[in-house]
FILUMDO-60336 format. One record per residue: residue number from 0; residue in three letters; x, y, z of N, C-alpha, C in turn. Coordinates in Angstrom, 2 decimals. Layout:
% FILUMDO-60336
KEBA   num   residu      n_xx      n_yy      n_zz     ca_xx     ca_yy     ca_zz      c_xx      c_yy      c_zz
KEBA   NUM      ALA         X         Y         Z         X         Y         Z         X         Y         Z
...
//
This chain:
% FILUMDO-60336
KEBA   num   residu      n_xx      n_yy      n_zz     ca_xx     ca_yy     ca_zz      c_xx      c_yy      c_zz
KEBA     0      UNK     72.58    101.98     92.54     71.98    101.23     93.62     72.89    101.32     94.85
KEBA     1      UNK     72.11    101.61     95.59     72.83    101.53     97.27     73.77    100.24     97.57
KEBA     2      UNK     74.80     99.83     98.33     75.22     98.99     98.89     74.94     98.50     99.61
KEBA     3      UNK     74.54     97.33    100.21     73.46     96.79    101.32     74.58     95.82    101.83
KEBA     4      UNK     73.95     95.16    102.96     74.85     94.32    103.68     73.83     92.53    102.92
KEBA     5      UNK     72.66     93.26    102.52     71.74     91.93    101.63     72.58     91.70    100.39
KEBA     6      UNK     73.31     92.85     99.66     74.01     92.47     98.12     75.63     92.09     98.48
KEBA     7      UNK     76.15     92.71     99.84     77.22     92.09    100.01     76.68     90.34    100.06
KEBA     8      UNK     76.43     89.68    101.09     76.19     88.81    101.39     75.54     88.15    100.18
KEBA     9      UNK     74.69     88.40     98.86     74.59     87.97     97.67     75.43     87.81     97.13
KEBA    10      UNK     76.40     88.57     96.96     76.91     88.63     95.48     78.90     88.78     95.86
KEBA    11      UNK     79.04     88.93     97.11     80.49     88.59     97.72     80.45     87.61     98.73
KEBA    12      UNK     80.15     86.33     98.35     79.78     85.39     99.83     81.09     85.15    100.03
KEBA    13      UNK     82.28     85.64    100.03     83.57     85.11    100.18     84.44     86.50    101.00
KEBA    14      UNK     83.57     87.36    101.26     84.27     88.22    101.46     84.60     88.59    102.67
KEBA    15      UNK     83.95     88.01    104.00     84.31     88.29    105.62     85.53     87.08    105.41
KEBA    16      UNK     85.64     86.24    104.79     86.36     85.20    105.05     88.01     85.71    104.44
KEBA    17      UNK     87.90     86.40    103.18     89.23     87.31    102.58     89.54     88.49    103.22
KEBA    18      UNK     88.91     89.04    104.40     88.81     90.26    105.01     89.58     89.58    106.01
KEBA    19      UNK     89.05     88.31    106.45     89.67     87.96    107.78     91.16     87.17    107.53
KEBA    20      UNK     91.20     86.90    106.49     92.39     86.25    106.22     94.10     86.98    105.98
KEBA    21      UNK     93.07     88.37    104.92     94.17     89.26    104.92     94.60     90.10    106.15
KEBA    22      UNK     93.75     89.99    107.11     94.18     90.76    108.54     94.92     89.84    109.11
KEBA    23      UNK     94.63     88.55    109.48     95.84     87.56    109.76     97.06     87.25    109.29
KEBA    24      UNK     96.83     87.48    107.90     98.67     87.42    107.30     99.36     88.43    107.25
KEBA    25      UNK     98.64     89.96    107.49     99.05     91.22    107.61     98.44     92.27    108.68
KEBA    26      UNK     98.35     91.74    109.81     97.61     92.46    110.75     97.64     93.90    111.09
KEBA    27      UNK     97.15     94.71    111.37     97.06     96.09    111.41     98.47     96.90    112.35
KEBA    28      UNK     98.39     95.73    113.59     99.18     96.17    114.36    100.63     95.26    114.51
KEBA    29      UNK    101.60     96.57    114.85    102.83     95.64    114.73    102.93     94.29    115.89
KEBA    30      UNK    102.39     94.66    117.33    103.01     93.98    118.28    102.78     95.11    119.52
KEBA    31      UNK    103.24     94.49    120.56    103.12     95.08    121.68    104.27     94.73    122.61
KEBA    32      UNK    104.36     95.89    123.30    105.67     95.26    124.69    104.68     94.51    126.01
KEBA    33      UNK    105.63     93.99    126.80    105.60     93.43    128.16    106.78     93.09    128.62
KEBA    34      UNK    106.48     93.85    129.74    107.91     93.41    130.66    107.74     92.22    131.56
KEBA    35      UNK    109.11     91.65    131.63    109.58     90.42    131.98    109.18     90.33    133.67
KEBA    36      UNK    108.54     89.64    134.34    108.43     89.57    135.75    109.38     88.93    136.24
KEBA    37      UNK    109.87     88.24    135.89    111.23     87.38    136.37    112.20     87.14    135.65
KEBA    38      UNK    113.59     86.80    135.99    114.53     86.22    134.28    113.90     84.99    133.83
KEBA    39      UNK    114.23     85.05    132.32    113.51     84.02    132.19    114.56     83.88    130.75
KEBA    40      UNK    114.55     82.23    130.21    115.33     81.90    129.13    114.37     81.32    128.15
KEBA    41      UNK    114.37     82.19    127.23    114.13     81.76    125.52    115.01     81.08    124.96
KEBA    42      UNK    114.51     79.94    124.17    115.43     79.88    123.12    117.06     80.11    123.18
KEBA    43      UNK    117.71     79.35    125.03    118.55     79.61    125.12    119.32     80.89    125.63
KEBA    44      UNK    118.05     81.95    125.14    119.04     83.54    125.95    118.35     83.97    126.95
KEBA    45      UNK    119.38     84.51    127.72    118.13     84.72    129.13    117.81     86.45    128.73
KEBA    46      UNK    116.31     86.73    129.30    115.81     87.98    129.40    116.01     87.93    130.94
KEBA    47      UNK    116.61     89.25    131.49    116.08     89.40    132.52    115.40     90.10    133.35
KEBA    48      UNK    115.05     90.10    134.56    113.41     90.59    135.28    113.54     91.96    134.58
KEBA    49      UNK    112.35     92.50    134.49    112.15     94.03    134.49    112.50     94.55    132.90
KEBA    50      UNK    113.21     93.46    131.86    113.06     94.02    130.32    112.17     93.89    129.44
KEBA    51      UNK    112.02     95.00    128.80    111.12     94.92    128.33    110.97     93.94    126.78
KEBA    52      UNK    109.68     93.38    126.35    109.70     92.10    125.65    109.07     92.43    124.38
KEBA    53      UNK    109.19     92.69    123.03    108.37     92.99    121.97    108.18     91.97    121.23
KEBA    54      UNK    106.55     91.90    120.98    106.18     91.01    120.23    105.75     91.62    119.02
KEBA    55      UNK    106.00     91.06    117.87    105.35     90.95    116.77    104.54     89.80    116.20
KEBA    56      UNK    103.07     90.54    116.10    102.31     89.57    115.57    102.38     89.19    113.82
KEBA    57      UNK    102.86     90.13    112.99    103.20     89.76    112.01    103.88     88.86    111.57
KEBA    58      UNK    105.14     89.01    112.11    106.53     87.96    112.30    106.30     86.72    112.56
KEBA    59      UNK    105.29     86.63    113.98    104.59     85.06    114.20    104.03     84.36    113.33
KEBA    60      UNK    103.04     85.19    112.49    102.24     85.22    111.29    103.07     84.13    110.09
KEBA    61      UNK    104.70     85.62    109.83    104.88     84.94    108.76    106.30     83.63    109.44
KEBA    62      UNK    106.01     83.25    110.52    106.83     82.29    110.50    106.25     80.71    111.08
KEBA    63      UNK    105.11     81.20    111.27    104.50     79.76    111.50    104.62     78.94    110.49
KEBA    64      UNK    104.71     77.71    110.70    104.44     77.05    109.48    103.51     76.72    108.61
KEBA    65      UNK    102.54     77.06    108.86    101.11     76.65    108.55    100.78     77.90    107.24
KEBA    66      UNK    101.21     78.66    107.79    101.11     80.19    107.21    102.13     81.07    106.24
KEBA    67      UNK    103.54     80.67    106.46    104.50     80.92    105.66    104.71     80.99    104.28
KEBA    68      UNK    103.98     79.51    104.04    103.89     79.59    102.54    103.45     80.89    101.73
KEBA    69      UNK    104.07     81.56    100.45    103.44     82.38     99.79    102.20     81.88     98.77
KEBA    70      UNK    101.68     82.75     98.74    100.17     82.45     98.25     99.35     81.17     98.71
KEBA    71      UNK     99.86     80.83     99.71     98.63     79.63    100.70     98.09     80.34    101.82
KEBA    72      UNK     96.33     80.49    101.50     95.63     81.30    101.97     95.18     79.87    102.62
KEBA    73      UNK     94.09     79.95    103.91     93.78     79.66    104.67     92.69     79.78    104.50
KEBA    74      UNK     91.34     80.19    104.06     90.21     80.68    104.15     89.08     79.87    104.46
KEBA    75      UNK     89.11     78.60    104.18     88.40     77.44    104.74     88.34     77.35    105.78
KEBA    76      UNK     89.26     77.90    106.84     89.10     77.52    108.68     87.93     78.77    108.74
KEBA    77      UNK     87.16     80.05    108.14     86.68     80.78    108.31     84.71     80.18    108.33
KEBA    78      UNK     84.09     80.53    109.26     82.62     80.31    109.43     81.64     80.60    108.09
KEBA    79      UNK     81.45     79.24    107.17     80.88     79.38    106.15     81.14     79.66    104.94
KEBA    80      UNK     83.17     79.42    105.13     83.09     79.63    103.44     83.45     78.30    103.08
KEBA    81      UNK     82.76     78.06    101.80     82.83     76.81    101.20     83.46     76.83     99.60
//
């Protein structure tokens, strides 16, 4: 039998919600640069104008608190899973 988006939605009703969850705790992409328009102080250290700034969205991921925990999935904030 073919795969349908009618037998997903039957028979995996959990599954946009584990799709979306595992892209949030492990996102595809590392991060991105931006450079600094002005100096500016983080956390105490100064960046200044014109360096460049890398973010990782993973890292954010695994250091929020909400999210850190191992094996505490989130999947309830997702549209319709119950």
């Amino acid at each position: 039998e073919e795969l349908t988006q009618t037998i997903l939605d039957k028979e995996c009703p959990y599954l946009d919600a584990v799709v979306k969850e595992t892209l949030r705790m492990g996102p595809v992409t590392g991060g991105f640069t931006r450079i600094a328009n002005e100096t500016i102080v983080v956390d105490g250290v100064q960046i200044p104008a014109a360096w460049p700034i890398f973010t990782t969205i993973r890292l954010t991921h695994q250091l929020d608190p909400v999210t850190r925990l191992p094996g505490d999935a989130h999947m309830d904030v997702y549209e319709g899973f119950q």
